[in-house]
C-alpha positions as CSV (number, residue, x, y, z in Angstrom):
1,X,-18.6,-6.3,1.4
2,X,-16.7,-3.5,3.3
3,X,-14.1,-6.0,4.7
4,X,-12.3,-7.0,1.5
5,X,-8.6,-8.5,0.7
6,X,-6.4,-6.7,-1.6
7,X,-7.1,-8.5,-4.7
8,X,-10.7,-8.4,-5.4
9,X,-10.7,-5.0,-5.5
10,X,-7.7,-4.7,-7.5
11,X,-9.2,-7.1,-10.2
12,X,-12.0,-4.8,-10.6
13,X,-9.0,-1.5,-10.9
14,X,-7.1,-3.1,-13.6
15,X,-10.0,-4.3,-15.7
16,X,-11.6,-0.8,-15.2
17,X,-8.4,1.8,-15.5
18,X,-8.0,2.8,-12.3
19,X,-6.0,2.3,-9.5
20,X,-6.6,1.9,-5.5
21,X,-5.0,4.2,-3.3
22,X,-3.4,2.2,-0.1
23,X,-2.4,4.9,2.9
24,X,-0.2,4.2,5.6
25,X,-1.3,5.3,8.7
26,X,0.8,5.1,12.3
27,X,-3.0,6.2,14.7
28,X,-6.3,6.1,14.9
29,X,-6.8,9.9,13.8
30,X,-5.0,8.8,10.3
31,X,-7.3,5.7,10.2
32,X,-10.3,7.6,10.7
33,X,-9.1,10.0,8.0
34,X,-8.4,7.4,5.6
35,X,-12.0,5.6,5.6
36,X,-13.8,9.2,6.0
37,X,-12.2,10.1,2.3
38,X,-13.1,7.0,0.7
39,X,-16.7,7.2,2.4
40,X,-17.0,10.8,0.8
41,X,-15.7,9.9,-2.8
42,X,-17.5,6.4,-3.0
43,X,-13.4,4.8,-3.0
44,X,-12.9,1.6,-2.4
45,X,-9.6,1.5,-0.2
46,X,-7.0,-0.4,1.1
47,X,-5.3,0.9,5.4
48,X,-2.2,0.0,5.9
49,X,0.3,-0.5,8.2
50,X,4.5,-1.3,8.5
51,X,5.8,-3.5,10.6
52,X,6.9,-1.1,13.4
53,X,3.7,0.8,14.1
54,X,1.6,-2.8,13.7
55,X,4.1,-3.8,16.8
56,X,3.6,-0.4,18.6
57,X,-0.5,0.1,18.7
58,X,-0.6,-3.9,18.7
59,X,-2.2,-6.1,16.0
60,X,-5.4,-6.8,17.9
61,X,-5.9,-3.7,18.6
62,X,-5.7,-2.5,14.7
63,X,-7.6,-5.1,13.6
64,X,-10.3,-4.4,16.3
65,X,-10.3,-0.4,14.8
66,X,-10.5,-2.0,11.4
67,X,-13.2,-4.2,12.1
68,X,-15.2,-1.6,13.8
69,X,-14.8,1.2,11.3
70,X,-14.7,-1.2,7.9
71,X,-17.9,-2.8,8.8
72,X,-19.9,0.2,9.4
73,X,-18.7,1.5,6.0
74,X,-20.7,2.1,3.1
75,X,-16.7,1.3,1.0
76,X,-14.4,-1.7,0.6
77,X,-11.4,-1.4,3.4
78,X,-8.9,-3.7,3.2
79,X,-6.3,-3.9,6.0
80,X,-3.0,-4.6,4.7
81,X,0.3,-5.3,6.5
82,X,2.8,-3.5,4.5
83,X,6.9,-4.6,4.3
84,X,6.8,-7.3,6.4
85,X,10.4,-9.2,6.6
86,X,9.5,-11.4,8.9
87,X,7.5,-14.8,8.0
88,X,6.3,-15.4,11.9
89,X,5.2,-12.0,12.0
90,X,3.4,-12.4,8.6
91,X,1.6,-15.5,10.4
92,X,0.5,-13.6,13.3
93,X,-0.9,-10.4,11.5
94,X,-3.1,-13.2,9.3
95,X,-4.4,-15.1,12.4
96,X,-4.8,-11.5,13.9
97,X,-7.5,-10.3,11.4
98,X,-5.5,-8.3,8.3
99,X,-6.5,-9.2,5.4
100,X,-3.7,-8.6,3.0
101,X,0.0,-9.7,4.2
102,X,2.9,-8.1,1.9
103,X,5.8,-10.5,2.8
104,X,9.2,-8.4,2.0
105,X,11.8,-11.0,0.6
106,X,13.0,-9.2,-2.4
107,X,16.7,-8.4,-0.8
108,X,17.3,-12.3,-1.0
109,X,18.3,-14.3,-3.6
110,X,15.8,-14.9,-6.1
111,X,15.5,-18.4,-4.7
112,X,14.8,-17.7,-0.9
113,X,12.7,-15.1,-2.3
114,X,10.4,-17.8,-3.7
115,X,10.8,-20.3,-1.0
116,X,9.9,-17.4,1.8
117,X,7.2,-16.1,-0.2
118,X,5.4,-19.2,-0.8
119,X,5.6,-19.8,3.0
120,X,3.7,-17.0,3.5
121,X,1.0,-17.4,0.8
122,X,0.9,-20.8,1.5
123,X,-0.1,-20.0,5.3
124,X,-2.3,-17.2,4.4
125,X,-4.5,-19.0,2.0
126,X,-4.9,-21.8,4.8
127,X,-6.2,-19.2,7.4
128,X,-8.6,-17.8,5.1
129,X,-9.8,-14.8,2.5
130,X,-6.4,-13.3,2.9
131,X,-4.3,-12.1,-0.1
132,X,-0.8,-12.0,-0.1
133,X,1.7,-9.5,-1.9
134,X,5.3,-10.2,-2.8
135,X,8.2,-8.3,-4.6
136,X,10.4,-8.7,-7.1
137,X,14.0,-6.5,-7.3
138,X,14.6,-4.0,-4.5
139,X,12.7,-0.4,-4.1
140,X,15.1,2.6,-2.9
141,X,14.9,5.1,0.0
142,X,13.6,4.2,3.4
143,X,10.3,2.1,4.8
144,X,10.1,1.6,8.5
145,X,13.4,2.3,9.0
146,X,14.3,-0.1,6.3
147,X,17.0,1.9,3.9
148,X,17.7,0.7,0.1
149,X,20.4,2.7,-1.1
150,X,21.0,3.8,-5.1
151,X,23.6,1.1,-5.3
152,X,21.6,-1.5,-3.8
153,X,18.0,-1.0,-5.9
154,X,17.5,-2.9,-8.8
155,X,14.7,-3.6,-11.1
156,X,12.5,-6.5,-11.2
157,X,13.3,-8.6,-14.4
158,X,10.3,-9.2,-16.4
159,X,10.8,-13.2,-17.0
160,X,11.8,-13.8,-13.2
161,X,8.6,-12.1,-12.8
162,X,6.3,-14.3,-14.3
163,X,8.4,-17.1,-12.7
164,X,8.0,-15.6,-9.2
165,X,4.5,-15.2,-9.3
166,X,3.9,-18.8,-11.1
167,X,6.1,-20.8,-8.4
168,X,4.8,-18.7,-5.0
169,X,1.0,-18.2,-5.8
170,X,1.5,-14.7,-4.4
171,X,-2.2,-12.6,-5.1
172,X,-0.8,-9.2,-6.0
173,X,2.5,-8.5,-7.1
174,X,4.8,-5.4,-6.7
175,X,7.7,-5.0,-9.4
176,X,10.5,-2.6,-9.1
177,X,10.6,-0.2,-11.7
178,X,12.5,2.5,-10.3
179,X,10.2,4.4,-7.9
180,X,11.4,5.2,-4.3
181,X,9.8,5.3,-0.7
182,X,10.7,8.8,0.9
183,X,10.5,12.2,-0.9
184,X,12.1,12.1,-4.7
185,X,15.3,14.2,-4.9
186,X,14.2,15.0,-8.4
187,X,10.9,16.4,-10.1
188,X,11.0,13.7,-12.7
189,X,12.1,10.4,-11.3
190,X,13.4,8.0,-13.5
191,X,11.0,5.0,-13.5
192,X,10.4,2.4,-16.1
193,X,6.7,2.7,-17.6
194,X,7.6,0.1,-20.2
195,X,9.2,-2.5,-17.3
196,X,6.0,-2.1,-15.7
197,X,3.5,-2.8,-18.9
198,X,5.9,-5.7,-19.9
199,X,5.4,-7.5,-16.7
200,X,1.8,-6.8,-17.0
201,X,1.3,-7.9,-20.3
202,X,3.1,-11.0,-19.1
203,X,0.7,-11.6,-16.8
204,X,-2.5,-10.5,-17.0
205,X,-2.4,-10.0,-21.0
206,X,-5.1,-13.1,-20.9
207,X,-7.2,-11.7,-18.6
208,X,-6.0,-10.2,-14.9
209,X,-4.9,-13.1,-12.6
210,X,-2.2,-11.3,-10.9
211,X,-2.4,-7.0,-10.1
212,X,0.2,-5.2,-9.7
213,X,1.5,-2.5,-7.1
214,X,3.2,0.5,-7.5
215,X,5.3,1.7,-4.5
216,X,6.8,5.1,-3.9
217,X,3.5,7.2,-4.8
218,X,4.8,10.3,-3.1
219,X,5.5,12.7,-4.9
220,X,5.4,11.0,-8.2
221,X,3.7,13.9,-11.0
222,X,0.3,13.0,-11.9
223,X,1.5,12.3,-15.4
224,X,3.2,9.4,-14.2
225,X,0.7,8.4,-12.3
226,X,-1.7,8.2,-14.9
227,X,1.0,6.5,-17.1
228,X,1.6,3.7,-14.4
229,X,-2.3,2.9,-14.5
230,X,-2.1,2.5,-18.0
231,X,1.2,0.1,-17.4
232,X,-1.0,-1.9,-15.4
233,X,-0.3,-0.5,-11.7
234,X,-3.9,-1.4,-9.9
235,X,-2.5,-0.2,-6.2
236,X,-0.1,2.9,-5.4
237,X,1.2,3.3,-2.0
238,X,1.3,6.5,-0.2
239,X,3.2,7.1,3.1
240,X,5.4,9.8,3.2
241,X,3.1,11.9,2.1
242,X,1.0,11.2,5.1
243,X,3.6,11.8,7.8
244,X,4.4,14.8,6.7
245,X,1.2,15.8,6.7
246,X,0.5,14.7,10.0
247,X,3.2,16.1,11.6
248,X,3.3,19.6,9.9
249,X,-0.3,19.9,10.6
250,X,0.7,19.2,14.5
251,X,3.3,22.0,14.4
252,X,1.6,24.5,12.4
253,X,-1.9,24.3,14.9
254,X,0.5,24.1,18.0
255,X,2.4,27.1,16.5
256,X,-0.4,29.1,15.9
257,X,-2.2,27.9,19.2
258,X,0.4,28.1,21.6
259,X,-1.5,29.2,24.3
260,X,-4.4,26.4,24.0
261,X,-4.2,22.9,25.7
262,X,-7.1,21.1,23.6
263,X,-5.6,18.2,22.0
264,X,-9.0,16.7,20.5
265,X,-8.6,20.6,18.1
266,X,-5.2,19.0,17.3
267,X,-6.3,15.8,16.0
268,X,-9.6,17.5,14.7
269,X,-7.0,19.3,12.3
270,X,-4.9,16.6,11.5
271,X,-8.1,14.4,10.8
272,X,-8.9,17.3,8.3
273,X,-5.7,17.5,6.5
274,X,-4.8,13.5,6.0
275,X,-8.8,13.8,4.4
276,X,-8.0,16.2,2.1
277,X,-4.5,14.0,0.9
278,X,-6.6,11.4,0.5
279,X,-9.3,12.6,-1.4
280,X,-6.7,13.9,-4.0
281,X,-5.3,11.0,-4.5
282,X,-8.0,9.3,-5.0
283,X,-9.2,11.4,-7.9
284,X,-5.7,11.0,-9.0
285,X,-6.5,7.1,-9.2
286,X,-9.4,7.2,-10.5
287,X,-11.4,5.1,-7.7
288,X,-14.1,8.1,-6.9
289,X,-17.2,6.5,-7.2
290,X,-16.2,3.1,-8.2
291,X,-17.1,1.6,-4.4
């Protein structure tokens, strides 16, 4: 049971009121740090990964650290494949061994969306136990280089949702509702709760079929978080948050160990810290104990 897809352990989140935290990670330090927190608070999880630091480290080789660490794990890890544009690249992260593929569409028209989508799902279901996300409207800020402007977001519209998700087949589904990737410029981001628990209700109000994924997680307020639950958001991203931490952590040890060439007390510390996110969120979601 610790190598899961995305889904089934997102059913379980939305029919229980809690959420799953999914952490993007760019090395094996973060990965390690990731599945050490949800080992310690009983959390099921879900690793992931964008496009650009899948490409970098290599596919095999993350699905070989996945396999390796999920299986020896007393948790659920899911390995998920996170703002994927690219429908060949989709394929090849499936056959690889990830076992959630988020295909990125939503900047096309609603149309091509579907069509490119349903490739995708369509493919991954063929391969095997693999879930598939998709999304509706566009998020803001900036994912793996990937920059949505103000002017260029847009919500996801609550009908076109339930069509979407009806017509592509996709497993879990992530809405835009105004949250943002990147740090928030304000301390209470505009984001619409009700958008969210419309769609929901659209969807899952007879029983969850489809869960739904909130992305932007840092730096949202806990309020909101626990709001968005209650909407009906079963997944929350989290990546800014863990570069940052990473590469603060670096600075600050190097800073204060200038003289010291020990790079294994480096990632010793940075291990530490990205545990210590990760644990908080997860009591923030509510998935403590729940593995």
């Amino acid at each position: 049971m610790s190598i899961v897809n995305a889904k089934e352990i997102m059913i379980e989140a939305a029919k229980n009121g809690y959420a799953i935290g999914a952490f993007n990670i760019t090395d094996l330090v973060q990965f390690e740090a990731v599945i050490d927190a949800a080992i310690e608070k009983r959390s099921p999880v879900i690793v992931q990964t964008s496009v650009k630091p899948s490409k970098f480290l290599g596919r095999h080789v993350l699905v070989a650290i996945y396999r390796t660490l999920a299986e020896s794990a007393p948790v659920p890890v899911c390995l998920h494949l996170d703002h994927c544009t690219e429908v060949d690249y989709c394929k090849q992260c499936a056959d690889a061994g990830y076992t959630n593929i988020m295909i990125d569409a939503s900047k096309l028209p609603f149309e091509e969306n579907i069509r490119v989508t349903k490739e995708v799902v369509d493919y991954c279901h063929s391969v095997g136990n693999i879930s598939v996300e998709g999304e509706l409207g566009t998020i803001g800020g900036v994912e793996d280089d990937i920059k949505v402007g103000d002017e260029e977001s847009r919500l996801a519209n609550p009908q076109q949702a339930v069509e979407f998700v009806e017509r592509t087949g996709v497993d879990i589904f992530a809405p835009a509702i105004g949250t943002a990737h990147g740090v928030y410029k304000t301390k209470n981001p505009r984001v619409d709760f009700e958008r969210l628990a419309t769609i929901n209700r659209l969807l899952n109000g007879n029983g969850i079929r489809t869960p739904l994924v909130v992305h932007g997680g840092t730096g949202l307020p806990e309020d909101y978080i626990k709001r968005l639950i209650e909407a009906g958001g079963a997944k929350f991203n989290v990546s800014t948050e863990l570069k940052h931490t990473l590469i603060d952590t670096k600075y600050e040890y190097i800073t204060a160990h200038r003289d010291e060439y020990d790079p294994g007390k480096i990632d010793s510390a940075v291990r530490d810290a990205i545990r210590k996110v990760v644990m908080h969120w997860i009591d923030m979601l509510g998935s403590a104990g729940k593995a």
